[in-house]
ROVEXPA-216301 format. One line per 5 residues: number of its first residue (from 1); their letters; for each residue x, y, z of N, C-alpha, C, CB. Coordinates in nm, 2 decimals. Glycine has a CB too. Example, Ala and Ser with C-alpha at 12.3 -4.5 7.8 and 13.67 -1.06 7.14 Angstrom:
BEGIN
1 = as = 1.32,-0.57,0.78,1.23,-0.45,0.78,1.32,-0.33,0.78,1.13,-0.45,0.90; 1.28,-0.22,0.71,1.37,-0.11,0.71,1.29,0.00,0.79,1.41,-0.06,0.57 .
end
This chain:
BEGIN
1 = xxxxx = 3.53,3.92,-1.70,3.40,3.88,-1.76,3.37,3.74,-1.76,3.40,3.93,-1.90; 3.48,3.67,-1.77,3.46,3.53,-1.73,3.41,3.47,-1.61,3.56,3.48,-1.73; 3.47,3.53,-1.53,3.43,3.51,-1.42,3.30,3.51,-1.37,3.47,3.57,-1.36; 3.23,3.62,-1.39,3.12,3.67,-1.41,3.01,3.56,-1.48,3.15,3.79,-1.49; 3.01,3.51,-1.59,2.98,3.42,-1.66,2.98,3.30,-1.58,3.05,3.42,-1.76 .
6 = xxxxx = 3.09,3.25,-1.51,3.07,3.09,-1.45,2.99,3.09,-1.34,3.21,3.03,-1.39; 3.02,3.25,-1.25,2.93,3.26,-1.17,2.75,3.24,-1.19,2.97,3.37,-1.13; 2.70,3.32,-1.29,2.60,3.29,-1.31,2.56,3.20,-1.36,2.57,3.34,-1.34; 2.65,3.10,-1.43,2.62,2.98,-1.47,2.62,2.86,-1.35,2.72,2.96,-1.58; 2.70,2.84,-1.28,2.72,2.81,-1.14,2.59,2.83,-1.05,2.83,2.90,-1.08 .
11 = xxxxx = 2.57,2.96,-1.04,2.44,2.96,-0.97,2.31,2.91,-1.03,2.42,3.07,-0.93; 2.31,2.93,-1.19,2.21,2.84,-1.23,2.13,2.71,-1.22,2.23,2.83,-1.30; 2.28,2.69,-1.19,2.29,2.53,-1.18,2.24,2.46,-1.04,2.44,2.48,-1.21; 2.25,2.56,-0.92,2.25,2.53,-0.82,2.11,2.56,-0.82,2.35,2.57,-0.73; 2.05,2.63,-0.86,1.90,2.70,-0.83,1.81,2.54,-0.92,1.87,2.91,-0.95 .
16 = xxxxx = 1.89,2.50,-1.09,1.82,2.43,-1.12,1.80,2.27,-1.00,1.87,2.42,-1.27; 1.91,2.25,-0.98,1.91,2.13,-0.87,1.85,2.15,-0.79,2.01,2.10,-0.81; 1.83,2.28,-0.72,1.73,2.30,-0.61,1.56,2.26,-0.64,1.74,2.45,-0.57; 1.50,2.29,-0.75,1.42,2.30,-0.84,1.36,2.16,-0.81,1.47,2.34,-0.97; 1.48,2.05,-0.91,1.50,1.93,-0.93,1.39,1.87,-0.79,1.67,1.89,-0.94 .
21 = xxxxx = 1.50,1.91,-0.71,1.48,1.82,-0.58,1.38,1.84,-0.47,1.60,1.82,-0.51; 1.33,2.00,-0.46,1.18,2.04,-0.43,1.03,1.99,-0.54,1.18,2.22,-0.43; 1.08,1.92,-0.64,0.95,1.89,-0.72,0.96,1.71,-0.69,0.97,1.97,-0.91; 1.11,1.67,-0.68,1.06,1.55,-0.68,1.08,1.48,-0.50,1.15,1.46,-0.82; 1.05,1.55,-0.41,1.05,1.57,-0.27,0.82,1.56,-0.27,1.17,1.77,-0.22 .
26 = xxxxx = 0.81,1.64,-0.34,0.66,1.67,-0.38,0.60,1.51,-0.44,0.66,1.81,-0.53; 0.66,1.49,-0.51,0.60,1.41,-0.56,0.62,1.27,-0.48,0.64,1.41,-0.69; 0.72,1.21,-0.46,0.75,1.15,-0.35,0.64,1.09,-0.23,0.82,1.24,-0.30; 0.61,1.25,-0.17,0.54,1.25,-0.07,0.38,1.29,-0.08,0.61,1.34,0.01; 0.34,1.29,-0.21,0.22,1.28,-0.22,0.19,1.16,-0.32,0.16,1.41,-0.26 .
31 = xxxxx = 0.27,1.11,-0.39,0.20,0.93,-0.46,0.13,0.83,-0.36,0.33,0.82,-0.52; 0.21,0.80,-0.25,0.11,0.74,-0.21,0.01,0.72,-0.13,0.14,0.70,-0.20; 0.00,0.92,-0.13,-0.13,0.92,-0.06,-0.25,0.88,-0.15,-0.16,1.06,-0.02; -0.23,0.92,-0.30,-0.34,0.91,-0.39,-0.34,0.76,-0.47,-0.32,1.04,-0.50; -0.22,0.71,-0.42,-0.28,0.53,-0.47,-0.28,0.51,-0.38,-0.20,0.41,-0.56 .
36 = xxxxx = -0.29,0.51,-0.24,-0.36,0.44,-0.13,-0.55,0.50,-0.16,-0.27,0.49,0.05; -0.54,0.64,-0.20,-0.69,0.66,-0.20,-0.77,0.58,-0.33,-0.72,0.83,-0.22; -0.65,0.59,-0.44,-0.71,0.51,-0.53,-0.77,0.35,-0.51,-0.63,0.50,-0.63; -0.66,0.33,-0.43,-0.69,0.16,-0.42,-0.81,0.16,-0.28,-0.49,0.05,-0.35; -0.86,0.24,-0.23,-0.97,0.23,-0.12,-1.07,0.29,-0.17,-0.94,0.29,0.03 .
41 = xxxxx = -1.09,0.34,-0.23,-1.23,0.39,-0.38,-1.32,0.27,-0.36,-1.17,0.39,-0.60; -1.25,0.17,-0.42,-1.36,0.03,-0.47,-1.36,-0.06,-0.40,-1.33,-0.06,-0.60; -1.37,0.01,-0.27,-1.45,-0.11,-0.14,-1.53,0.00,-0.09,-1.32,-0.20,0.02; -1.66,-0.10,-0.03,-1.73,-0.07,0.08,-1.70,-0.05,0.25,-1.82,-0.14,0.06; -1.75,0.07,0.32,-1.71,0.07,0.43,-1.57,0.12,0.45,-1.73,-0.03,0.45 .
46 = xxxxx = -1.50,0.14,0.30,-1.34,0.16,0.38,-1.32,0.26,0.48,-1.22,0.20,0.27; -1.34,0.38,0.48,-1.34,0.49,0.65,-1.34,0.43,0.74,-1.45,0.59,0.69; -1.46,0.36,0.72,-1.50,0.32,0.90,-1.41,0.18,0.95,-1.71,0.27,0.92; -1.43,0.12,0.79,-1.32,0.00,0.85,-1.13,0.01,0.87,-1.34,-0.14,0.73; -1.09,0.13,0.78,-0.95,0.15,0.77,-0.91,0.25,0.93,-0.92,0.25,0.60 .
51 = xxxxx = -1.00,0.28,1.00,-1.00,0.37,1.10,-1.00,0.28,1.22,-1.13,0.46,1.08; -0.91,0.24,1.25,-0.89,0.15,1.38,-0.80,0.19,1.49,-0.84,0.02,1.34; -0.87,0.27,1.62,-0.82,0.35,1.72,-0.67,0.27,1.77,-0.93,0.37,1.85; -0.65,0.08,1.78,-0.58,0.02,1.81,-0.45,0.03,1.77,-0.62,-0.05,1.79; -0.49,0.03,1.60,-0.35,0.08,1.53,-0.36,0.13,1.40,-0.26,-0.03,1.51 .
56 = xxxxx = -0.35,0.26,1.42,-0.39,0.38,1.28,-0.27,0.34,1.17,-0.38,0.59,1.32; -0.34,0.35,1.06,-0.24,0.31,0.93,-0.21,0.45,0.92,-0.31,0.22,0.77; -0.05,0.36,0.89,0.03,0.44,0.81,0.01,0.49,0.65,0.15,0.37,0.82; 0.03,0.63,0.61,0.03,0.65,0.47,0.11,0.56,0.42,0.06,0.79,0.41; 0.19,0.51,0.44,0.32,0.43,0.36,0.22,0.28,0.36,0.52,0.42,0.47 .
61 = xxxxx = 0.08,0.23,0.40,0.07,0.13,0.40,-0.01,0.09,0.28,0.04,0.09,0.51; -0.06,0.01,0.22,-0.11,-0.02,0.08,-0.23,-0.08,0.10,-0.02,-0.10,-0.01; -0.36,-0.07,0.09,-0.47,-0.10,0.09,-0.54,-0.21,-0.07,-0.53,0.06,0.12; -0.57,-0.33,0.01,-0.60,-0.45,-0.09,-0.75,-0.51,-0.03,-0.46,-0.57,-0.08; -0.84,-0.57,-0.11,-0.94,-0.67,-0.09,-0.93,-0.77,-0.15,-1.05,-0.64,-0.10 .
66 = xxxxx = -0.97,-0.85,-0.09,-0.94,-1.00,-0.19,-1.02,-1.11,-0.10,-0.76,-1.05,-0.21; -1.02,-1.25,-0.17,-1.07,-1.36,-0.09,-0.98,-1.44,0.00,-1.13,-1.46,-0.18; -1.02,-1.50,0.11,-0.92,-1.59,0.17,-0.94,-1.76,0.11,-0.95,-1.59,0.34; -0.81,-1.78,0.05,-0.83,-1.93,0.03,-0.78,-2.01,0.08,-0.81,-1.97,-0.05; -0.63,-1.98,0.17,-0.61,-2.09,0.26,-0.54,-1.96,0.37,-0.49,-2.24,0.19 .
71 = xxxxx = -0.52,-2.08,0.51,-0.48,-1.97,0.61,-0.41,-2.11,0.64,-0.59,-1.86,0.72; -0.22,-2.03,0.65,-0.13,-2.11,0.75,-0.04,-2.09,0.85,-0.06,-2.16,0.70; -0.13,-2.13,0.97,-0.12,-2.03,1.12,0.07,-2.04,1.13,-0.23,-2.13,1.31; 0.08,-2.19,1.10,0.26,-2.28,1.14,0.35,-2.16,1.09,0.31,-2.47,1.01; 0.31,-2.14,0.93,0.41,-2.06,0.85,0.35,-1.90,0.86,0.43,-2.13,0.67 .
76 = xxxxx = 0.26,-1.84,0.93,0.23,-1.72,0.91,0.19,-1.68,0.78,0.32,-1.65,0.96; 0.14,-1.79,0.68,0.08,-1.75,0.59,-0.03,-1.72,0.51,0.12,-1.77,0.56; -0.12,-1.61,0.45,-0.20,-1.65,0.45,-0.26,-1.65,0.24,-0.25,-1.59,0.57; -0.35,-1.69,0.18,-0.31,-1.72,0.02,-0.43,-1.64,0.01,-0.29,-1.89,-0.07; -0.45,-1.52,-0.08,-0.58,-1.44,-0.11,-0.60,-1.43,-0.27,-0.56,-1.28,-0.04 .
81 = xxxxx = -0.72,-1.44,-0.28,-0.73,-1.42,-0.45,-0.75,-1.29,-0.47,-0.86,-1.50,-0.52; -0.68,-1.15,-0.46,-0.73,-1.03,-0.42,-0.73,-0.93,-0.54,-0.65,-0.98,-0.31; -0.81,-0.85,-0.56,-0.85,-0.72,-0.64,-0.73,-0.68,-0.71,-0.90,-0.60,-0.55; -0.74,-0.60,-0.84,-0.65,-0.49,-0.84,-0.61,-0.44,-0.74,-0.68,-0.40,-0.91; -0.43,-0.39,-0.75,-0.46,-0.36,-0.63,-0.30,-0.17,-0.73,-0.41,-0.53,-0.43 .
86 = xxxxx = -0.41,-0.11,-0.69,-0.38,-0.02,-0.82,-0.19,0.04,-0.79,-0.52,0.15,-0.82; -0.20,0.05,-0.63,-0.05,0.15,-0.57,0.07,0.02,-0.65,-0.01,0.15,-0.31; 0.05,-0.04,-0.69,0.18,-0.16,-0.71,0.19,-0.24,-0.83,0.17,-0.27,-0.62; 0.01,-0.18,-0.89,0.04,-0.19,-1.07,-0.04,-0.38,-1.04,0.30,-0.17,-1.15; -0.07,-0.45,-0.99,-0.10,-0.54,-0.98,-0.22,-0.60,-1.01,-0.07,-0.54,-0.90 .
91 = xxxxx = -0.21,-0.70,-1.09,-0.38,-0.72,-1.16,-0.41,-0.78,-1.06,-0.44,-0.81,-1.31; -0.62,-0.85,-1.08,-0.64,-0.96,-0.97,-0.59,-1.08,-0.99,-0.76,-1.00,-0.94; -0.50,-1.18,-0.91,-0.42,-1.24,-0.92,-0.43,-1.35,-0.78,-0.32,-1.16,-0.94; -0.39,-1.47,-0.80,-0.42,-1.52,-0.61,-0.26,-1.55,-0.62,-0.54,-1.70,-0.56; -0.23,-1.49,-0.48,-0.12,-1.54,-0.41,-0.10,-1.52,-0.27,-0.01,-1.51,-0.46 .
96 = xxxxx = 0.03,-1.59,-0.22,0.02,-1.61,-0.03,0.11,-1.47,0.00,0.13,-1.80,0.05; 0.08,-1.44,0.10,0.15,-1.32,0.18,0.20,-1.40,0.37,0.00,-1.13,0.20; 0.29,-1.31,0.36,0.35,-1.33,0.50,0.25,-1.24,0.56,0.52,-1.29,0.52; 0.24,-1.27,0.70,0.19,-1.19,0.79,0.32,-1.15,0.90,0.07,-1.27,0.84; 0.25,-1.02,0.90,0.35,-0.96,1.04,0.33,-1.04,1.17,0.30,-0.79,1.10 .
101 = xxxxx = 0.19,-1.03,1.23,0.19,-1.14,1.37,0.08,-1.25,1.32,0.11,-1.05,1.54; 0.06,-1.36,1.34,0.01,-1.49,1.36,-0.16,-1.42,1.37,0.09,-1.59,1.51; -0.12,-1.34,1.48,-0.29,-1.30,1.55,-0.38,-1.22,1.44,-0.29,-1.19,1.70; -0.34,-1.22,1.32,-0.41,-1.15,1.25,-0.51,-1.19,1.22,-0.36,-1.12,1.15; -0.52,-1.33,1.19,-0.59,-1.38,1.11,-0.72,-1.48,1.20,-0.49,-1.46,1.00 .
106 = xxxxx = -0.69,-1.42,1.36,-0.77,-1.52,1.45,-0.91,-1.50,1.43,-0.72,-1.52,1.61; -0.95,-1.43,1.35,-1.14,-1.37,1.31,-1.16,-1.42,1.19,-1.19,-1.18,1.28; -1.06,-1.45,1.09,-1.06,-1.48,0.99,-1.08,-1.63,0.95,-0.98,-1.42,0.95; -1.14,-1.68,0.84,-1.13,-1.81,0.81,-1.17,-1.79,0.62,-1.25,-1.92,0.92; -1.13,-1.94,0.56,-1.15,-1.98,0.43,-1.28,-1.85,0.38,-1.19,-2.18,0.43 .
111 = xxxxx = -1.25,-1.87,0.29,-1.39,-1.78,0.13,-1.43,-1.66,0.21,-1.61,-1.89,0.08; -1.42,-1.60,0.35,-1.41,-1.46,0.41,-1.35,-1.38,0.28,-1.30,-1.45,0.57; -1.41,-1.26,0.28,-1.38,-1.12,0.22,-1.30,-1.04,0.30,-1.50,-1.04,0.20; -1.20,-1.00,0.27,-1.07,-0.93,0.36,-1.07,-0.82,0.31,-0.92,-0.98,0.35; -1.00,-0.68,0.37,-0.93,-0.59,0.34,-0.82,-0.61,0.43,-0.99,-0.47,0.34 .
116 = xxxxx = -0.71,-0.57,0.29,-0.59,-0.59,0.40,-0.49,-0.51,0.42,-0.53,-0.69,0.38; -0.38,-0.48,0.46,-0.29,-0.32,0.42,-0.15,-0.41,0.44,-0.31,-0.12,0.56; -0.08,-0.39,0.27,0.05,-0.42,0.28,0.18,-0.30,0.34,0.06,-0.46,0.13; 0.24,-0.34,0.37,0.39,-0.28,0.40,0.50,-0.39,0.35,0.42,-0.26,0.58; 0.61,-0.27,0.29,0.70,-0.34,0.19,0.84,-0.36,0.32,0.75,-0.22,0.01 .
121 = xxxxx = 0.89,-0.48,0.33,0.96,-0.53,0.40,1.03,-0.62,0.31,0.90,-0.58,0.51; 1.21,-0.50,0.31,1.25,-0.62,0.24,1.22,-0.57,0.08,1.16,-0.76,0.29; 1.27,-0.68,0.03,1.22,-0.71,-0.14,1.05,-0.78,-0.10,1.37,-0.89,-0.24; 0.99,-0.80,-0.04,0.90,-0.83,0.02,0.74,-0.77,0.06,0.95,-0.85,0.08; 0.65,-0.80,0.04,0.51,-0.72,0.11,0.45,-0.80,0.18,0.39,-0.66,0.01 .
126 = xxxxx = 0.45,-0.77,0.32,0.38,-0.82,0.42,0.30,-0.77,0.44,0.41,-0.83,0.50; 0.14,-0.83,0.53,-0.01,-0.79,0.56,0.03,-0.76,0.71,-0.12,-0.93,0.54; -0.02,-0.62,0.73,0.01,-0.57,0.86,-0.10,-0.55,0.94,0.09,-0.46,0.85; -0.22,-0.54,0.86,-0.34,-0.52,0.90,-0.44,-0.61,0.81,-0.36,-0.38,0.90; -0.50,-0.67,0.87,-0.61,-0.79,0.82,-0.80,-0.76,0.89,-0.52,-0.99,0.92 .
131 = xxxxx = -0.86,-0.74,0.79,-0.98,-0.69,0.88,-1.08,-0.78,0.74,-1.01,-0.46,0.92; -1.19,-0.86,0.84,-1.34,-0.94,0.77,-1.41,-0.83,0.71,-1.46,-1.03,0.89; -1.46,-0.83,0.59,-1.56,-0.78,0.53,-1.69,-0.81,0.52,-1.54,-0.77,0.45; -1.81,-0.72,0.51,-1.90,-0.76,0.56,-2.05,-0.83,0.36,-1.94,-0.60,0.68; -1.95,-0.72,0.33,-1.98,-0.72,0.14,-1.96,-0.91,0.06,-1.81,-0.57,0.04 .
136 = xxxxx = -2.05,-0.92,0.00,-1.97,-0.98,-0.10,-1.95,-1.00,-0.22,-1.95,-1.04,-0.09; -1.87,-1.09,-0.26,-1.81,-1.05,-0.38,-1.84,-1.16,-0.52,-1.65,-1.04,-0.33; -1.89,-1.07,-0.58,-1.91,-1.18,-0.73,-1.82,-1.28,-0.79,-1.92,-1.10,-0.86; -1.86,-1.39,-0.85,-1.76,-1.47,-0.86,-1.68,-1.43,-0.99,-1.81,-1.61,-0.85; -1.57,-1.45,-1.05,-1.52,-1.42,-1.19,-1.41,-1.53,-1.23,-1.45,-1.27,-1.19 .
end
């Protein structure tokens, strides 16, 4: 009878773990579809501008707008005063980001309107995609 008992306790256990790990597999893989959609809501144009045949974003990438205030080709960096940016809990705030390649930013210059898409590298978030906006933006 004991036996019996561990068994079905045993298998409980294995069904509950299974459970566990198909719900948070789910969840996982759908957050950051819906804070990348959250964070592309409150720009204009995002489809047509996030839609670039060259190089299609990844779901894993993080969608931001913000201003350009300085650009530093030497150090690949560039300093944005940018939006909430909702996937990362992040108020509007200004600070510098690394860039993946140098050539990002060759359309870009000073007080331009950006959208941009982070990737986490590292303890780190780099700009992997950098595109001009055509909108602009109120001062605050």
């Amino acid at each position: 009878m004991s036996l019996s008992f561990s068994f079905k306790l045993l298998l409980s256990l294995i069904l509950a773990c299974m459970s566990a790990l198909s719900l948070a597999d789910r969840i996982t893989q759908s957050s950051p579809i819906d804070s990348a959609s959250d964070a592309t809501d409150h720009t204009s144009n995002s489809s047509e501008q996030i839609s670039n045949k060259e190089s299609p974003v990844s779901s894993n990438l993080i969608s931001a707008r913000g201003v350009v205030l300085q650009i530093d080709q030497s150090n690949a960096t560039i300093k944005i005063n940018h939006d909430p940016i909702a996937a990362l809990n992040w108020p509007r705030m200004t600070m510098p980001f690394r860039l993946k390649e140098r050539s990002l930013t060759a359309k870009i210059k000073e007080d331009d309107i950006v959208e941009f898409f982070l990737e986490k590298e590292a303890s780190d978030y780099v700009i992997v995609k950098l595109s001009k906006q055509n909108s602009t933006r109120s001062s605050q």
